[in-house]
N, C-alpha and C positions, 0 to 999 in steps of 0.2 A: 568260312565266308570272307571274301573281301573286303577289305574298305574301302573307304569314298576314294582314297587318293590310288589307290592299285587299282580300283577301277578307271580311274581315268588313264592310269597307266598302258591298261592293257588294251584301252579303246586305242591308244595311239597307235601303239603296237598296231594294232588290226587295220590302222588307216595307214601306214607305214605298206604292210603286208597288200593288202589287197582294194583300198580305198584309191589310191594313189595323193598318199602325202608327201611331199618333196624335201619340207625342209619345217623343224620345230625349232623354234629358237627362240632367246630370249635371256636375261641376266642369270646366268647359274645354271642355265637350262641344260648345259651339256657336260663331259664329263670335266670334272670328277665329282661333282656332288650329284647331279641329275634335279634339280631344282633345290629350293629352300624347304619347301616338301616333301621332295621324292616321288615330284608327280612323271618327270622324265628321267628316271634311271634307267639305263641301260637300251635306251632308243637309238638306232643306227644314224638317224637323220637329225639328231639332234645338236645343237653346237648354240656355243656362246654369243650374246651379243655385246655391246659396250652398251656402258649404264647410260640410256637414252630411250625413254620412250618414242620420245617421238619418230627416232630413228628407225626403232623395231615396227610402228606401225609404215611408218614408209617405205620400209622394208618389205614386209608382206605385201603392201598394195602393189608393190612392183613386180615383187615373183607371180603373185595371181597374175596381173596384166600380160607377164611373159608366159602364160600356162601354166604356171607352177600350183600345188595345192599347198598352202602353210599353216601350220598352227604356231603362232606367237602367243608368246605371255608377259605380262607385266606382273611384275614379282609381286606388288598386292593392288589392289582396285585404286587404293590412294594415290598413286604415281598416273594415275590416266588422266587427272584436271589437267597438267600442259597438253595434253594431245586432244582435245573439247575438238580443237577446227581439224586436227585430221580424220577423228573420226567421223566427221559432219559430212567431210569431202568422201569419205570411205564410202559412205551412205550413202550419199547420193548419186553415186556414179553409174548405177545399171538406172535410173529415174533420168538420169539427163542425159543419156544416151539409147533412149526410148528402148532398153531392156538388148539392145545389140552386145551388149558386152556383160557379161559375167566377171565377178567378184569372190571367188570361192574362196574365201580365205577366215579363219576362223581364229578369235581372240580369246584366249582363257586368262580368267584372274581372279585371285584367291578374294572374297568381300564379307566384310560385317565382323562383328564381335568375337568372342567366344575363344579368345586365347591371352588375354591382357595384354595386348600390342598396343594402346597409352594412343595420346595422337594422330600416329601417321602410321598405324597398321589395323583401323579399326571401321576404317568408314565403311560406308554401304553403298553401292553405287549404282544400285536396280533402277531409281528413280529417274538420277540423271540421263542412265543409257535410255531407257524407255522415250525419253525426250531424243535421242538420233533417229530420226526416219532414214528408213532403210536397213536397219541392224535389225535383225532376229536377235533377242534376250533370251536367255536360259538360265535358269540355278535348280540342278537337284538338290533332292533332300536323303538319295539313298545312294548306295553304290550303283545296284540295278539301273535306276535313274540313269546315274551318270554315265554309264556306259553307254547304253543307248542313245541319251542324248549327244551326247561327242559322237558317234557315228552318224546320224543324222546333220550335227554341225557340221562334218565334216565335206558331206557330199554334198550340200545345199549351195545354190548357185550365188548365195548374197551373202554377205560378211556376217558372220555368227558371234555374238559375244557370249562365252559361257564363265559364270560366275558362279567361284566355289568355293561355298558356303566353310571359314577355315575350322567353324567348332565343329565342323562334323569329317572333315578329313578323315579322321582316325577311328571313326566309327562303325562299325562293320556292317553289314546288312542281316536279311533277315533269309535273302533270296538268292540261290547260285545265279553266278554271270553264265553263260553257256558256254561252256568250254574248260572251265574255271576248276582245279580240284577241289574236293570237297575238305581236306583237311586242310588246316587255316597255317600251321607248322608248315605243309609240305608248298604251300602256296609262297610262304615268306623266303623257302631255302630259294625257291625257283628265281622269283623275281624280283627279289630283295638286294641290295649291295650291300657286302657287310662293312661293320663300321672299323673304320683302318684302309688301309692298304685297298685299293682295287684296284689295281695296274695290269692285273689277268683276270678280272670278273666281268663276266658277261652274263647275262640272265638266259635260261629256260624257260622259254615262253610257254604257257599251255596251249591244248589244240582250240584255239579261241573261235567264237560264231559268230553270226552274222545277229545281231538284236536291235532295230530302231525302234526306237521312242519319237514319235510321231513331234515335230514342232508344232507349237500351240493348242497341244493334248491335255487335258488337266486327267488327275487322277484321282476319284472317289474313294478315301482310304477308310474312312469311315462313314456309315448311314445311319440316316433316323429322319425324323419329322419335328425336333425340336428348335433346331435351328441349322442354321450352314453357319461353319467357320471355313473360311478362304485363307489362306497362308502359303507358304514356300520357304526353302533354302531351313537357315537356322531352326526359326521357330514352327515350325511344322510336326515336327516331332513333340514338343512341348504340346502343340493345341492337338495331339492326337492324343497324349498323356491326358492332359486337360476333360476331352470327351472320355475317356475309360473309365478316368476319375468319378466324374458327376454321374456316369450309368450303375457303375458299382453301387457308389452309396445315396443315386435320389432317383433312379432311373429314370433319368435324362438322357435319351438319345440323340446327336447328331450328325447332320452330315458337316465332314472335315474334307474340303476339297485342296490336294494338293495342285497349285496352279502351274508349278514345273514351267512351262512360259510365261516370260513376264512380257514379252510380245514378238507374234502375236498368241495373244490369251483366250482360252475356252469361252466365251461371254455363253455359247450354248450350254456348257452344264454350270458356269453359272445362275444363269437366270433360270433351268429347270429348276433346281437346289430351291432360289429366291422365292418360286413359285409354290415352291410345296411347302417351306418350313414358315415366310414370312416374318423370320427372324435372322442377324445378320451379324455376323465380327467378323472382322478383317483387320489381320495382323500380318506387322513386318516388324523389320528391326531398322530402317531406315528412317532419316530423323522427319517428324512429324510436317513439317510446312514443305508444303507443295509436293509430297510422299505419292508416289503411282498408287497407293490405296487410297487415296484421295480421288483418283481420277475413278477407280471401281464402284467408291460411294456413289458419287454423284452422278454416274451412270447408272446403277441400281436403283437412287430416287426417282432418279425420270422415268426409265421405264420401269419400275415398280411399285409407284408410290402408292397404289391400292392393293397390292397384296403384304405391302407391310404389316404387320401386327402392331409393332412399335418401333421403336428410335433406332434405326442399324448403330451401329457400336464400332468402335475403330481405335485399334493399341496398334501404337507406334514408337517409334524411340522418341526421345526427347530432343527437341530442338537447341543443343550444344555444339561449342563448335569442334567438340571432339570428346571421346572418351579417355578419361582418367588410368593412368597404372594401378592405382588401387582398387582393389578387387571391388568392395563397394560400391565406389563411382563407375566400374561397369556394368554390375549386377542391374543398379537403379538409374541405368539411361537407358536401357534395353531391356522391352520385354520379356520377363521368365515365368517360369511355370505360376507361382502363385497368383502374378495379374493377369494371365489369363484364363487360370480356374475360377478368381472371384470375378471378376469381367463377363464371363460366359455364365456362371450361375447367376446374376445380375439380370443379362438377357433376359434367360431361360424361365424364369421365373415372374417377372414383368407384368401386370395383367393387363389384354389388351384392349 
């Protein structure tokens, strides 16, 4: 099975191949490293930028404007604050020109915790983006996901931001990508660069498919009638741990909806979920004041405040103005499995 970051790898690949992607770029993004991850090795359309976001976003705007199709990256979500007014301009530009012009260009960057990257490699940026109108948001939480999501980025006619989640890079899935070998060994000789020397490596791409993931599609990963937990990217995998948990040993079932867009977002299986369980956690790992799970609660109160049971519930990070190198200070600014097993039995348990 792949991981997160070979899946995005190989969605490139297939946008390269048969999407019509023109040019990936970005700090690192070409050879000899193929990214700080490894999410662009061995991509023919790939090449360097100079260390400038702003530039690489200007960059894209321009190739889109000329027809071009691009995928840029910003080496982590925390280098996107100086570019706030290009991307606002980015956004706006099929709106103020009454939808005559297309903007296909598509922005990946690695966001949120999960590797001790201390200050300036930890933030989360779902909230902020969510605040650009005009931008499509996205964050898988699988490979699967990811693949499909970056094909769907890729063709959409508005500028797509996809943010990827860096603790789960390296995590493998559960589900083949279509196309994809099944042995994990013979997947790594193919499209892996080894480490040393690639001055004659090229990769073997498998016979890759065609697989979108619908924008603003959530995913029911797990069900029940106890309550809904809403999450994405990082902690999703945590609050599907979380419900396993509580059904084993108190059989508590619920439904876990993976939001996969952070917009535009499912509000329909939302508010079905809302509807049936009347109980409510929504979790991110972005820092808590003015958080996009903020904007979900207080949608949810309005139009659900009668089929509430009781008090919807909301784990966020902690309002700091960064995370700490030490493993401690990141474990307790962000989300983990324990607060949101006692958080969700909390709920779950409630009487209404």
């Amino acid at each position: 099975m792949a991981t997160l970051v070979q899946a995005v790898r190989m969605a490139l690949h297939y946008g390269e191949e048969y999407l019509g992607v023109t040019d990936i770029f970005g700090e690192d993004v070409g050879p000899p490293l193929g990214g700080v991850f490894t999410a662009t090795q061995g991509l023919k359309t790939a090449w360097n930028s100079p260390l400038d976001e702003r530039g690489i976003i200007g960059t894209a705007m321009g190739i889109a404007y000329a027809g071009g199709r691009p995928v840029a990256e910003f080496q982590f979500c925390d280098y996107s604050f100086n570019t706030i007014d290009l991307l606002k301009v980015a956004g706006n530009q099929r709106w103020s020109g009454a939808g005559q012009w297309e903007l296909p260009l598509v922005l990946m960057t690695p966001s949120g915790s999960g590797i001790r990257g201390s200050l300036y490699h930890s933030h989360s940026f779902e909230s902020w983006a969510s605040r650009l109108a005009g931008w499509k948001i996205v964050m898988p939480s699988n490979p699967l996901d990811a693949y499909g999501l970056m094909l769907s980025a890729i063709v959409d006619p508005n500028p797509v931001m996809v943010l990827l989640p860096k603790a789960l890079l390296r995590v493998r899935g559960d589900k083949l990508i279509p196309g994809e070998p099944a042995d994990e060994a013979t997947l790594k000789q193919m499209i892996d660069a080894p480490v040393g020397d690639r001055t004659n490596w090229k990769p073997r791409w498998p016979d890759l498919k065609e697989y979108f993931v619908p924008l603003g599609k959530a995913a029911l990963v797990r069900e029940g009638d106890s309550a809904t937990v809403i999450s994405y990217g990082r902690t999703l995998p945590l609050c599907v741990q979380a419900a396993d948990q509580l059904k084993q040993s108190e059989g508590i079932e619920c439904d876990v909806l993976d939001l996969r867009s952070i917009f535009p977002y499912d509000w329909k299986a939302i508010s079905a979920s809302v509807s049936k369980t009347g109980r409510v956690l929504i979790v991110n790992e972005d820092t808590e004041v003015t958080n996009f799970g903020e904007h979900l609660l207080r949608r949810i109160i309005d139009q659900h405040f009668y089929d509430l049971k009781v008090r919807p519930r909301i784990l966020l990070g902690k309002h700091v103005p960064g995370i700490g190198l030490n493993q401690n200070y990141e474990r307790n600014s962000v989300p983990q499995l324990p607060h949101i097993l006692s958080t969700l039995r909390e709920l779950t348990t409630e009487r209404a």
